[in-house]
C-alpha positions in Angstrom: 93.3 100.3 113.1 91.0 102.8 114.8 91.4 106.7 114.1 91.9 107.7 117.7 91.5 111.1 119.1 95.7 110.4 120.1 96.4 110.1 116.0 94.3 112.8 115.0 95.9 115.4 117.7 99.5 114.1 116.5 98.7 114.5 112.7 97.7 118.2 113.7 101.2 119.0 115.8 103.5 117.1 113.9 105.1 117.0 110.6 103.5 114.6 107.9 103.7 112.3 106.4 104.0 109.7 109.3 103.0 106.3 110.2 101.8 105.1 113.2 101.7 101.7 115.0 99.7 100.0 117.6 101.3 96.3 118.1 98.6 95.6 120.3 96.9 94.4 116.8 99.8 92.5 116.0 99.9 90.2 119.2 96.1 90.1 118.3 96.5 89.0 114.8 99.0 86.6 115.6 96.5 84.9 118.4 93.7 84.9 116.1 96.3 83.2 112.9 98.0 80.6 115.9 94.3 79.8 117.1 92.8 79.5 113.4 95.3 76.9 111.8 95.6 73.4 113.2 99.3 73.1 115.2 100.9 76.1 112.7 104.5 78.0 113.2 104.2 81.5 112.1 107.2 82.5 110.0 106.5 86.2 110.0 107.5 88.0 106.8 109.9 90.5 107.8 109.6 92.7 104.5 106.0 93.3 105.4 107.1 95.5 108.1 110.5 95.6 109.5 110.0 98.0 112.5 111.7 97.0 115.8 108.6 96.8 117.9 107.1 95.1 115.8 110.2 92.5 115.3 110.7 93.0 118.9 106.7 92.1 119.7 106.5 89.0 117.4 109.6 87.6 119.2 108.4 87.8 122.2 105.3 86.1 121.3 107.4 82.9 120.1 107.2 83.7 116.7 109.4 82.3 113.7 110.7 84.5 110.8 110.7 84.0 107.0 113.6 86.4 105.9 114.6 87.4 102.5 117.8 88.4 102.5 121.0 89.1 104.4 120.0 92.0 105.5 117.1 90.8 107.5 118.8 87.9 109.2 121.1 90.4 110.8 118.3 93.1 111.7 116.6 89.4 113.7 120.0 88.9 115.0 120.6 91.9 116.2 117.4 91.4 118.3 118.1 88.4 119.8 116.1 85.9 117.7 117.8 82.6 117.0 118.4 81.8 113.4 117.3 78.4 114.2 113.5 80.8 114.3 114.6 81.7 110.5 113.3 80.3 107.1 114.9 81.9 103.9 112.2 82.2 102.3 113.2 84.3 99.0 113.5 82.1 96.1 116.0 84.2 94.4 119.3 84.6 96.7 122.9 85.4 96.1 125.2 83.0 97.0 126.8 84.7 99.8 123.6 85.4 101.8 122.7 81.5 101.5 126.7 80.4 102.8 125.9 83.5 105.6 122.5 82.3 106.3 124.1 78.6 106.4 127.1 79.4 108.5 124.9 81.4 110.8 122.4 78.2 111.7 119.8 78.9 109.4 118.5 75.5 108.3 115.5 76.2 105.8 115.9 77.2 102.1 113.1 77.9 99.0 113.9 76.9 95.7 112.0 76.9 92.7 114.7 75.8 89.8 118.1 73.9 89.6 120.1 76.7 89.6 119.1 77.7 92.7 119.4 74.3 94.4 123.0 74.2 92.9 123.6 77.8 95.1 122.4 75.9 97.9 124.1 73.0 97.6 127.4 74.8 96.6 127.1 76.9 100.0 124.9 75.2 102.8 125.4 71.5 102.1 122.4 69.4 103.9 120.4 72.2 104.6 116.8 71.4 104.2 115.1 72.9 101.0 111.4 73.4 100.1 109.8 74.2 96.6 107.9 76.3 95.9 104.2 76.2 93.6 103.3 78.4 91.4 99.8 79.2 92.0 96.3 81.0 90.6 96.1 84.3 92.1 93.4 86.4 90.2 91.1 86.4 93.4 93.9 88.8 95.3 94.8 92.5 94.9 98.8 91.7 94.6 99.3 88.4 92.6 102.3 86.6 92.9 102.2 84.0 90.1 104.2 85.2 87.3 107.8 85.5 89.0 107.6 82.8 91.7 107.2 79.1 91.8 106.3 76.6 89.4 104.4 73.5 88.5 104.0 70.1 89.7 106.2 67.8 87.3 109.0 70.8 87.2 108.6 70.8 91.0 109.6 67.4 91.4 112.1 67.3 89.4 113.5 70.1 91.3 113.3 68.2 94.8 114.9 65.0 93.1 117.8 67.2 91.9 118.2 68.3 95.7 118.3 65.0 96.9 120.8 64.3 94.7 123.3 67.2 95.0 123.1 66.3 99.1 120.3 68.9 100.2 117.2 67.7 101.6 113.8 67.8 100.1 111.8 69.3 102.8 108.4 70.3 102.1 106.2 72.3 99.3 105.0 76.2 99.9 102.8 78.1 97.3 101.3 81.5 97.9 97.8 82.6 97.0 98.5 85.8 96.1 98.8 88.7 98.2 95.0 90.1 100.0 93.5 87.2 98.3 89.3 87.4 98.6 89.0 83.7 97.9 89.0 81.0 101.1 88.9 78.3 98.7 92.4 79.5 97.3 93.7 77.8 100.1 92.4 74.4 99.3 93.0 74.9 95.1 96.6 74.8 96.5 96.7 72.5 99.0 95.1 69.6 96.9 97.7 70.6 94.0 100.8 70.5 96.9 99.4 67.0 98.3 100.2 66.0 94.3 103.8 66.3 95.2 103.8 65.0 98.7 102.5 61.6 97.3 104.4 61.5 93.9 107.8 62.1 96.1 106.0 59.2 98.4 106.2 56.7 96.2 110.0 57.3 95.2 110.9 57.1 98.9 111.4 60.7 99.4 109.1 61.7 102.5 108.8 65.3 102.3 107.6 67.1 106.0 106.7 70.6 105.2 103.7 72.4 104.1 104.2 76.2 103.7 101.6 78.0 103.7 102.9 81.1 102.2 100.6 84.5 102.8 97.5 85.9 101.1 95.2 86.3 104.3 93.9 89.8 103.7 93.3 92.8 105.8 89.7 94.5 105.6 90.5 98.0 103.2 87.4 98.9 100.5 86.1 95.1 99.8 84.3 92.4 102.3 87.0 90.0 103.4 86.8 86.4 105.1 88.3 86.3 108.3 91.2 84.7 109.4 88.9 81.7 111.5 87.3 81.6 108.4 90.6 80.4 105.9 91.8 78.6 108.9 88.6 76.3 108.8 89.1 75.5 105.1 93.1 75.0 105.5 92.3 72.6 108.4 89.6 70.9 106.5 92.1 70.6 103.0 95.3 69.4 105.4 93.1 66.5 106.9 91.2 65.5 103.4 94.5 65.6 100.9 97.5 65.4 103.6 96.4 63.5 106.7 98.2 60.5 105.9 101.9 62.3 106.2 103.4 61.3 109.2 104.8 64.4 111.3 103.5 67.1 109.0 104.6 70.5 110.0 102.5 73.4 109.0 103.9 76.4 108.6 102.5 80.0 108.0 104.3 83.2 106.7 102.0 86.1 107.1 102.9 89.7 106.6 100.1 91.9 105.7 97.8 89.9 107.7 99.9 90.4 110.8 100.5 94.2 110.4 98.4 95.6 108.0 95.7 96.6 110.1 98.7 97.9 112.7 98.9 101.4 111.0 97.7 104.5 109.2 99.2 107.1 107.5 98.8 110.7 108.3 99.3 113.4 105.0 98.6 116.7 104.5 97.2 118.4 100.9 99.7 120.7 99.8 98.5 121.5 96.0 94.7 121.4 94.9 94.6 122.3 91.0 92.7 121.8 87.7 93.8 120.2 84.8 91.6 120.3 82.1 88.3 118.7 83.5 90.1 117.0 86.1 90.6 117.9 89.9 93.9 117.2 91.0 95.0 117.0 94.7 98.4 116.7 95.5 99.9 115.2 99.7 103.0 114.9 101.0 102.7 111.2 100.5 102.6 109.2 97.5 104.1 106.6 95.8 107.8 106.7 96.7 107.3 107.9 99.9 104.5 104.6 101.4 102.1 104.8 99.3 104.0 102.1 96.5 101.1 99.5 96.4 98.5 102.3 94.9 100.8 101.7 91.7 98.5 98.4 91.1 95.4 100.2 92.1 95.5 98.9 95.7 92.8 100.7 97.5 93.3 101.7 101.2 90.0 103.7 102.7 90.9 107.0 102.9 89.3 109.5 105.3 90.0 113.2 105.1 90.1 115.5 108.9 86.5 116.8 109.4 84.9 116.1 106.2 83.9 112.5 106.7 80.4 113.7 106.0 80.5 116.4 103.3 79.9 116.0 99.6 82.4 114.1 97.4 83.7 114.4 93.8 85.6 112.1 91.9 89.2 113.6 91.8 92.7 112.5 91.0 95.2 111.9 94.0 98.8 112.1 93.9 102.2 112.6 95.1 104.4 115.1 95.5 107.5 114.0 93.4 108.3 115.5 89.9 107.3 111.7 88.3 103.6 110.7 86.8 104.5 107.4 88.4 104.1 109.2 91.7 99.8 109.0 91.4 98.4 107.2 94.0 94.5 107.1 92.4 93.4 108.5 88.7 89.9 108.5 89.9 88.9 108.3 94.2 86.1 109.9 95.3 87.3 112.8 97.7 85.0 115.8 99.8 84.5 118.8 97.1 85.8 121.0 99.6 89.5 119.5 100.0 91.8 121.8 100.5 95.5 123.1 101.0 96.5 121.8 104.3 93.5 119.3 105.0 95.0 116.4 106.8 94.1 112.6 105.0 94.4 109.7 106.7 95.1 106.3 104.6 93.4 103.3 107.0 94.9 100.0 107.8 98.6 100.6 106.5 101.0 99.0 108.4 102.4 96.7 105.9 103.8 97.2 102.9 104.5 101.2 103.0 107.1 102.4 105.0 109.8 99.3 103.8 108.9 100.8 100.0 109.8 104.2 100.9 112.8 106.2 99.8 114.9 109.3 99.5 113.1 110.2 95.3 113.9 113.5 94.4 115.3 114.7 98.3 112.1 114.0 99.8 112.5 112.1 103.2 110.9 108.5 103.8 107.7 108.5 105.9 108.5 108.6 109.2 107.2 105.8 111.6 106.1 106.5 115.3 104.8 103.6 117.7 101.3 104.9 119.3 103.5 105.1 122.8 105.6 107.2 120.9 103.0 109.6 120.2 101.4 109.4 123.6 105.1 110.7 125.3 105.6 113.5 122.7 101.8 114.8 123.0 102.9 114.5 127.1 105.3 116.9 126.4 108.1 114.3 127.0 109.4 115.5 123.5 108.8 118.5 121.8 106.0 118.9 119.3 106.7 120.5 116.2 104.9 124.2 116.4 102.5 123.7 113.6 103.3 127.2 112.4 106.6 126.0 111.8 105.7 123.6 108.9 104.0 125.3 106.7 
């Protein structure tokens, strides 16, 4: 997302930390995905982003939802979106969200292990349940390998159980890891889901679903391939190792791809300090306030108010809580001149920040403003915080 003159001029008048939105990238990114991918349904990943107008903007573009929990079916329902438009994606689910989802009309469950299929079973008998793959995901930022999914054989057995406690196996969904770098991660997985597809095959169980999952990233600090790019390689993979299922449905569930490059984060330094030989600079921001993904040593660009150009050190950036969680980078090259009050902006962060934030140590959540917002309260439709008010 561009660093408009609007989002600088509101970061100046307005109390930080915020977030700002611009869905006009959103209905772009989901163009470019639904162009990219041969005959896909995007299943949007709600916990991504879970904003209104940006629920309210996906729906209106005919998109599907991959929820994880109760609490996100109602928030779609509330907005008018069909649960038949819902996938409950989350492979670890109380039982009373799957007989609410069930009840409600959603149709599609993920499983990876017998208990779970014995939940479903138990609570939405006949629904249609697809396994998930545990896959490689050292070529991505935010791997997802070590609590979800799991491997070919155990996968089967798993669908075969459904079958047999009256559900029915649907499909196979992995997930390349979160911001993965590798295009070729997409066909690794694709061959190793096609394993399934024809193994089920020949024991009479025809299964119609490929998931997709996530993983297409969002340009931060590292060269990224595009999303025409993975979608060349997924069509390519679905024709080679699947073009013989009859009916296939291809389905997509992006979240940081949709949204990510939707937002950035205004912050404000409000502590500059030494410790020993180390610079410390402390915002209004930080980890349990948006900034939850630095944890892992996620890198967003950052850009600091009028000193794009000026000299930079390497310096420690953190939060303002009273935990040493709350550090958002032990080394980040920063201008030598940061100061108290300097406005930093953290690029391309519309997914994954604001859903993490919370109330630590009194400390509001990050507000979120649409870029409409903004533009009515710099009208003078609302009032403006008076900057000297804030500080």
């Amino acid at each position: 997302m561009e660093l408009t003159p609007l989002i600088r001029r509101a970061a100046q008048v307005l109390e930080t930390p915020f977030l700002v939105l611009d869905n006009a990238y959103v209905r772009e990114n989901y163009l470019r995905l639904k162009n990219s991918i041969n005959n896909v349904e995007i299943f949007y990943a709600v916990k991504a982003n879970s904003h209104p107008s940006i629920l309210e903007t996906l729906r209106d573009l005919g998109s599907s939802f991959d929820v994880a929990s109760k609490g996100e079916i109602v928030k779609l329902m509330d907005l008018g979106i069909p649960t038949k438009r819902m996938s409950f994606g989350n492979t670890i689910k109380k039982e009373k969200d799957i007989k609410f989802a069930w009840e409600n009309g959603v149709e599609y469950f993920a499983v990876d292990a017998e208990m779970e299929v014995e939940k479903i079973a138990r609570n939405a008998p006949g629904a249609k349940v697809y396994g998930r793959l545990a896959m490689s995901s050292n070529d991505s930022d935010w791997p997802l390998s070590g609590k979800f999914g799991t491997d070919v054989d155990h996968l089967i057995h798993i669908l075969k159980y459904a079958k047999r406690k009256g559900l029915v196996p649907y499909g196979v969904s992995f997930h390349v890891g979160s911001q993965s770098y590798n295009k070729y991660k997409w066909k690794e997985a694709i061959l190793t889901a096609s394993e399934v597809f024809e193994k089920l095959h020949k024991e009479k169980i025809n299964l119609k679903l490929l998931n997709l999952g996530g993983g297409i990233p969002v340009q931060h600090t590292k060269p990224v391939p595009s999303v025409e790019e993975i979608g060349e390689v997924i069509n390519e993979a679905v024709n080679e190792y699947l073009g013989w299922v009859k009916g296939l449905r291809i389905i997509s569930e992006p979240g940081r791809s949709m949204v990510g490059n939707a937002g950035i984060i205004a912050s404000r330094v409000i502590l500059r300090s030494k410790k020993g030989t180390q610079t410390w600079v402390f915002l209004d921001a930080g980890v349990f306030h948006g900034l939850m993904e630095t944890i892992e040593n996620f890198r967003y660009e950052v850009i600091v108010e009028g000193k794009e150009d000026t000299k930079k050190m390497t310096m420690t950036l953190a939060g303002p809580t009273c935990d040493s969680v709350d550090t958002i980078y032990d080394e980040i090259e920063l201008p030598i001149n940061i100061d108290y009050n300097d406005i930093v902006y953290f690029i391309n962060t519309g997914a994954y920040t604001s859903e993490y934030a919370t109330y630590f140590n009194g400390i509001e959540p990050i507000k979120v403003y649409t870029i409409e917002e903004l533009e009515h309260m710099l009208q003078g439709e609302f009032s403006p915080i008076n900057e000297n008010s804030l500080y």
